[in-house]
MIROFI-650305 format. One record per residue (C-alpha): residue in one letter; chain; residue number from 1; x, y, z. Coordinates in pm, 1 decimal, padded with zeros to 6 digits. Example, Ala and Ser with C-alpha at 12.3 -4.5 7.8 and 13.67 -1.06 7.14 Angstrom:
2
<a, A, 1, <01230.0, -00450.0, 00780.0>>
<s, A, 2, <01367.0, -00106.0, 00714.0>>
***
This chain:
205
<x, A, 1, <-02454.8, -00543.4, -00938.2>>
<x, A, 2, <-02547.6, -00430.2, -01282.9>>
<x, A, 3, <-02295.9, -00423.3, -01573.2>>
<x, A, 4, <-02367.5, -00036.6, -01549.5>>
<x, A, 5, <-02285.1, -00033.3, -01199.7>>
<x, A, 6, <-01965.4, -00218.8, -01274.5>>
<x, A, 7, <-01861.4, 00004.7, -01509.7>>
<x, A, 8, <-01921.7, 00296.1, -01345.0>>
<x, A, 9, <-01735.9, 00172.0, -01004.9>>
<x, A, 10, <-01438.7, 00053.2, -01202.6>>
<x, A, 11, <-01436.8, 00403.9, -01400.0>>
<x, A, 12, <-01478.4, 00627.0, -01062.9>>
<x, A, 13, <-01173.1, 00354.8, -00908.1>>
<x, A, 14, <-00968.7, 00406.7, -01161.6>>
<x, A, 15, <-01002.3, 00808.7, -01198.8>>
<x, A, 16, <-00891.8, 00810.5, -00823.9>>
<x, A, 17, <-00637.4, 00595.4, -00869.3>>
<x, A, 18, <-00435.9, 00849.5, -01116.0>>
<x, A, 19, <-00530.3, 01174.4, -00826.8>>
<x, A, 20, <-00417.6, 00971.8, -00525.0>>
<x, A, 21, <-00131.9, 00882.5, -00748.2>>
<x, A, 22, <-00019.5, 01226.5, -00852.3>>
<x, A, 23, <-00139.8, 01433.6, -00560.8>>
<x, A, 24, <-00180.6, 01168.7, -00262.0>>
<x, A, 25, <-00469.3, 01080.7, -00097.4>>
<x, A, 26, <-00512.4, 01408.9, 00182.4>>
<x, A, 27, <-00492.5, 01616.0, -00186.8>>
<x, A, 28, <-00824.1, 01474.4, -00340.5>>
<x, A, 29, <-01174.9, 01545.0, -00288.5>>
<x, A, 30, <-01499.3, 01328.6, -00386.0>>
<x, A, 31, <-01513.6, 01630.8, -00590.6>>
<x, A, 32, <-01229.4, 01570.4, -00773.1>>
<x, A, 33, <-01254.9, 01216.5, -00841.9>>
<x, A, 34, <-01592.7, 01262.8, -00953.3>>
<x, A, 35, <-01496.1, 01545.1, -01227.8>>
<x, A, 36, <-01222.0, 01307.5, -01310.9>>
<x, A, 37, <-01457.4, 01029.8, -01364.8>>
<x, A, 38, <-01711.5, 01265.4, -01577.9>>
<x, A, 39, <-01979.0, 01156.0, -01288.3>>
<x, A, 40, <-02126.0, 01306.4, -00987.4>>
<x, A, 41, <-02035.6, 01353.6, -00584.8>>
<x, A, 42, <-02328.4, 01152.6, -00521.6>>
<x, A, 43, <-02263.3, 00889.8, -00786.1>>
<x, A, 44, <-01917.9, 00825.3, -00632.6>>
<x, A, 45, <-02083.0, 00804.4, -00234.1>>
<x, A, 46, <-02338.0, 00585.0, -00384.5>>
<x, A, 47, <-02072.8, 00334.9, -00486.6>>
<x, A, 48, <-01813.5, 00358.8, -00206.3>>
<x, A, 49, <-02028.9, 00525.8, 00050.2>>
<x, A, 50, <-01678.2, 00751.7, 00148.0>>
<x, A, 51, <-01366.9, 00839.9, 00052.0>>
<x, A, 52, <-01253.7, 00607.9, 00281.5>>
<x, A, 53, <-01449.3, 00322.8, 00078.6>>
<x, A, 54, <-01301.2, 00472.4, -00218.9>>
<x, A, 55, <-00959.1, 00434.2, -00108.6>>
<x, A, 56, <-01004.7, 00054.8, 00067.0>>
<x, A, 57, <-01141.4, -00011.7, -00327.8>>
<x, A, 58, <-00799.0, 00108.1, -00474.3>>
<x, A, 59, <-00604.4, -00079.3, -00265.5>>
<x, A, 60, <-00784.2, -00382.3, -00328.3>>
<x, A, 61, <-00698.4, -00338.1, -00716.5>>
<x, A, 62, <-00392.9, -00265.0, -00695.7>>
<x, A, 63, <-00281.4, -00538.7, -00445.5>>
<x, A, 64, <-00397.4, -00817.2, -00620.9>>
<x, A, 65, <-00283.3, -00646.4, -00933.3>>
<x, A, 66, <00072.4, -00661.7, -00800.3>>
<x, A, 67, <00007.1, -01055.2, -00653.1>>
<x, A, 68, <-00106.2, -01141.3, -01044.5>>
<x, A, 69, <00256.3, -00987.1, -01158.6>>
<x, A, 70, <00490.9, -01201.2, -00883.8>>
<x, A, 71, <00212.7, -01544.1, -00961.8>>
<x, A, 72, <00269.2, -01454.8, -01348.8>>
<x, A, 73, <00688.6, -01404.9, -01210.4>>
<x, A, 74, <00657.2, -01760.7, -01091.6>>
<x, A, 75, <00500.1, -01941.0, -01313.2>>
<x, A, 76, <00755.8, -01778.4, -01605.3>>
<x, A, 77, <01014.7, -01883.2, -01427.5>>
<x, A, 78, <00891.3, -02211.7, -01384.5>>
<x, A, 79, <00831.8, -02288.4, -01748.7>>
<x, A, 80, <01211.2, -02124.0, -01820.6>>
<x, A, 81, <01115.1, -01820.0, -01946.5>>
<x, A, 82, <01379.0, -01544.0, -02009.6>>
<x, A, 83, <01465.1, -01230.3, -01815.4>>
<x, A, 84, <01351.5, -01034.3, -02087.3>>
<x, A, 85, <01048.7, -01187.0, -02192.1>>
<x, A, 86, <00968.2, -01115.2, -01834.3>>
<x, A, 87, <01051.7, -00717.5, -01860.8>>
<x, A, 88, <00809.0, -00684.9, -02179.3>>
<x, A, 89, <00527.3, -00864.6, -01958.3>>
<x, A, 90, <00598.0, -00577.6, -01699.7>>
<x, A, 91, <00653.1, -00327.4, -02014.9>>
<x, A, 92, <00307.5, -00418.8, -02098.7>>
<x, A, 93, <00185.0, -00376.0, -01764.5>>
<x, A, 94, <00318.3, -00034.2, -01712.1>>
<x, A, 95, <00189.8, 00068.4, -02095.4>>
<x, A, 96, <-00175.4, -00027.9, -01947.2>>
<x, A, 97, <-00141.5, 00122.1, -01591.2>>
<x, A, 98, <00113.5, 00373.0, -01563.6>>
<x, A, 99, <-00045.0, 00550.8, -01263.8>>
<x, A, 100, <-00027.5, 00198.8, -01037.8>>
<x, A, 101, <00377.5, 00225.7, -00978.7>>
<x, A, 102, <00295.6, 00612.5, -00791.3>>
<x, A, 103, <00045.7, 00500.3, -00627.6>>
<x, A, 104, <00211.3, 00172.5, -00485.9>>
<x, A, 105, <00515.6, 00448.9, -00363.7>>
<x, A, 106, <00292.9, 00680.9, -00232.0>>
<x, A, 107, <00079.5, 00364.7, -00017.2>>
<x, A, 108, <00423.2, 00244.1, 00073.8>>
<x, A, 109, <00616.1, 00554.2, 00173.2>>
<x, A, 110, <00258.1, 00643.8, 00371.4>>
<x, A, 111, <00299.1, 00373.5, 00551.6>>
<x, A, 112, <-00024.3, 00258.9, 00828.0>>
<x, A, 113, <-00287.1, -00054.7, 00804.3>>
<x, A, 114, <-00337.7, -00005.8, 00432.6>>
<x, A, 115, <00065.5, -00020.8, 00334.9>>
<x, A, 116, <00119.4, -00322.0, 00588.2>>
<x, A, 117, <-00168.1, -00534.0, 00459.1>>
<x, A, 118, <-00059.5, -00470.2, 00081.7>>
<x, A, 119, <00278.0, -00582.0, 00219.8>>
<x, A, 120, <00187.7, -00851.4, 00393.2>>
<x, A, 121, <00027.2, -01004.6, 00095.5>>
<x, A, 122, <00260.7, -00970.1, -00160.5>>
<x, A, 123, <00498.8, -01113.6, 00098.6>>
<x, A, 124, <00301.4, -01418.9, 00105.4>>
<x, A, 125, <00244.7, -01444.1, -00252.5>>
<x, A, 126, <00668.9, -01384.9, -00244.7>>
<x, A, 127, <00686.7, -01679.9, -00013.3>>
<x, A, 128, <00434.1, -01919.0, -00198.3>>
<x, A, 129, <00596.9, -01844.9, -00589.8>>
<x, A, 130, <00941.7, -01886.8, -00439.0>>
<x, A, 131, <00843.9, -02250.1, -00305.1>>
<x, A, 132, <00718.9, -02309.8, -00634.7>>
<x, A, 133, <01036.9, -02243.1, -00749.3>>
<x, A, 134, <01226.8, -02453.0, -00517.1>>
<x, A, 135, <00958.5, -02774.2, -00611.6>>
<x, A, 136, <01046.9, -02677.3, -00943.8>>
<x, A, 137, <01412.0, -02716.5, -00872.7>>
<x, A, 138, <01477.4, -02361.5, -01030.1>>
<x, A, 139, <01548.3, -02171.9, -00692.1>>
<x, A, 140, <01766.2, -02348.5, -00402.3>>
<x, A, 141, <01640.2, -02436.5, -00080.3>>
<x, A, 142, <01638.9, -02155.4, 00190.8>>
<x, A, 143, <01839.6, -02160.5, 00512.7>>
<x, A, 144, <01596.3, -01904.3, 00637.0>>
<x, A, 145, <01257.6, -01896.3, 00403.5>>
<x, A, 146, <01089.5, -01563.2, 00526.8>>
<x, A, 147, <01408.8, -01356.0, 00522.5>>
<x, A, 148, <01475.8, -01452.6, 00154.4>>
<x, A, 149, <01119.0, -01350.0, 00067.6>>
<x, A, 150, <01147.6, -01027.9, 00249.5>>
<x, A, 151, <01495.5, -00946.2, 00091.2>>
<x, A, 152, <01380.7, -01018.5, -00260.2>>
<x, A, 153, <01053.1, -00856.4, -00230.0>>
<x, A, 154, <01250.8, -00531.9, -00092.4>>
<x, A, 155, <01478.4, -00543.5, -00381.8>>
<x, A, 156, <01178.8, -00588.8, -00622.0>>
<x, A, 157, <00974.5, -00275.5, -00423.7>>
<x, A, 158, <01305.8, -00046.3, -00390.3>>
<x, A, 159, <01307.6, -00006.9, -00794.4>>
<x, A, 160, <00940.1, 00145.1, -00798.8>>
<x, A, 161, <01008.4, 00393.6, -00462.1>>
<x, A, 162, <01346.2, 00477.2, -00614.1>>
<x, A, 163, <01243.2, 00495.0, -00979.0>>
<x, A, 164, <01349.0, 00914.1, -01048.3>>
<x, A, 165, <01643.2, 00809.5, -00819.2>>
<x, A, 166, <01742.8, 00507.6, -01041.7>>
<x, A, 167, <01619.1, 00722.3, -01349.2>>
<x, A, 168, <01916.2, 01032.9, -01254.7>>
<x, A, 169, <02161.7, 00784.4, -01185.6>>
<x, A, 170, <02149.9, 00522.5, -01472.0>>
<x, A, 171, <01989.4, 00808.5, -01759.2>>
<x, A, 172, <01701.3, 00608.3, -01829.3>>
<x, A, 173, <01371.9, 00511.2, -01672.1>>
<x, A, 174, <01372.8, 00135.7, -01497.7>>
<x, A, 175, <01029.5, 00092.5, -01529.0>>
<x, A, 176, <01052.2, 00182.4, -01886.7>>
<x, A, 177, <01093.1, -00154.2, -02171.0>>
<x, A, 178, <01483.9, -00072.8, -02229.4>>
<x, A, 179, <01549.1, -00004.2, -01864.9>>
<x, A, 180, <01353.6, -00325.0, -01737.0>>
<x, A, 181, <01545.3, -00533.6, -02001.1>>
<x, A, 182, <01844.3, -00388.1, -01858.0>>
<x, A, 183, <01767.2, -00402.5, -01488.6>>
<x, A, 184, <01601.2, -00782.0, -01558.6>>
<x, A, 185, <01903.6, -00895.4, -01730.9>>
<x, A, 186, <02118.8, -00761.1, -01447.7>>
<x, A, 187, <01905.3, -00833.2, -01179.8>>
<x, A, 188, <01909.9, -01232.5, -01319.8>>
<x, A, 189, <02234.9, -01249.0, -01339.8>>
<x, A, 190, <02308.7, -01122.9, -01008.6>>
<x, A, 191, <02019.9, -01392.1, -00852.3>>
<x, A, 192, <02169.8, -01650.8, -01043.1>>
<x, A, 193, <02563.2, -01624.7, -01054.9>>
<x, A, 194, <02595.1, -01399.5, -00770.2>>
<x, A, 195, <02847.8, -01132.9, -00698.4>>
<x, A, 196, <03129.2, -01223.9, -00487.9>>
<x, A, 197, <03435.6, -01458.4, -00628.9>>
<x, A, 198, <03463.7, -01739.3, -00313.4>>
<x, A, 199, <03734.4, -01896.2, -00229.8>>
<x, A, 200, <03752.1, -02244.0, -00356.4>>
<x, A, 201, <03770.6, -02537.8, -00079.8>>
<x, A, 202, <04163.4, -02591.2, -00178.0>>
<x, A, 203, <04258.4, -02195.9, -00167.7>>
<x, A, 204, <04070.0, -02175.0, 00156.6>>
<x, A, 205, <04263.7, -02468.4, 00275.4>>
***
């Protein structure tokens, strides 16, 4: 494919990613994306063929988008980098592609083959940095392996489908660069020290 054609696929992508974003897939036309994108209908069937194409083509960006983020996670963690220079990496993120965290709730909350397969992969990618971190002997070893990647990926998901939730509650945004410093910070801590006080082996004695 020509640069041209790059560019113009990657324009027409990422003017659809903003509508599905803000009005959900069923809401936007070929029409739409295409006025969005300054191109034509035909321009936008010629490179995706249908809106169906157009959608599989989003997904695909913003997957291994997201699998970058948790590989970039892992490696940070790895090398013993800090919770917050790990919030200003997703600060950064956010500042380039604010539209991706609405679409990734609306794909979610949507749910079907789509939602599963994005899930299924950053799953994986949960599983694979987390042994990393366990050969890196920052992360302890598992009892149960899958269930810790599932419960961390969850927790990791819950702040981007919750976000005006979490936004009312707290008074400012956690996708935002103070409220990821603060939710990092917090969320570290928690990972790392815990919550609960246990009983020491003498006192349980």
């Amino acid at each position: 494919m020509r640069s041209g054609d790059l560019r113009a696929s990657a324009t027409i992508r990422e003017a659809a990613l903003g509508l599905f974003a803000d009005r959900g897939v069923a809401g936007v036309s070929i029409r739409d994306v295409a006025a969005a994108a300054g191109v034509s209908s035909s321009l936008v069937m010629h490179h995706f063929k249908s809106k169906d194409g157009l959608k599989a083509a989003v997904d695909a960006r913003v997957s291994a988008t997201m699998i970058g983020l948790l590989a970039e996670f892992g490696r940070g963690a790895e090398s013993g980098a800090s919770p917050s220079s790990l919030a200003t990496a997703m600060a950064e993120l956010l500042d380039t592609d604010p539209q991706l965290p609405g679409y990734l709730r609306r794909l979610l909350i949507d749910g079907g083959p789509a939602a599963q397969e994005l899930f299924r992969a950053l799953f994986d990618a949960t599983v694979d940095s987390l042994s990393g971190l366990e050969a890196a002997g920052v992360a302890r070893p598992a009892a149960d392996p899958a269930v810790r990647a599932a419960f961390l990926l969850v927790n990791d998901l819950a702040v981007i489908l919750l976000r005006d939730q979490v936004q009312a509650v707290l008074g400012v945004d956690p996708l935002g660069p103070t409220g990821l410093r603060r939710w990092s910070q917090t969320l570290m801590d928690t990972y790392s020290r815990g919550v609960f006080v246990l009983a020491s082996e003498e006192e349980r004695s």
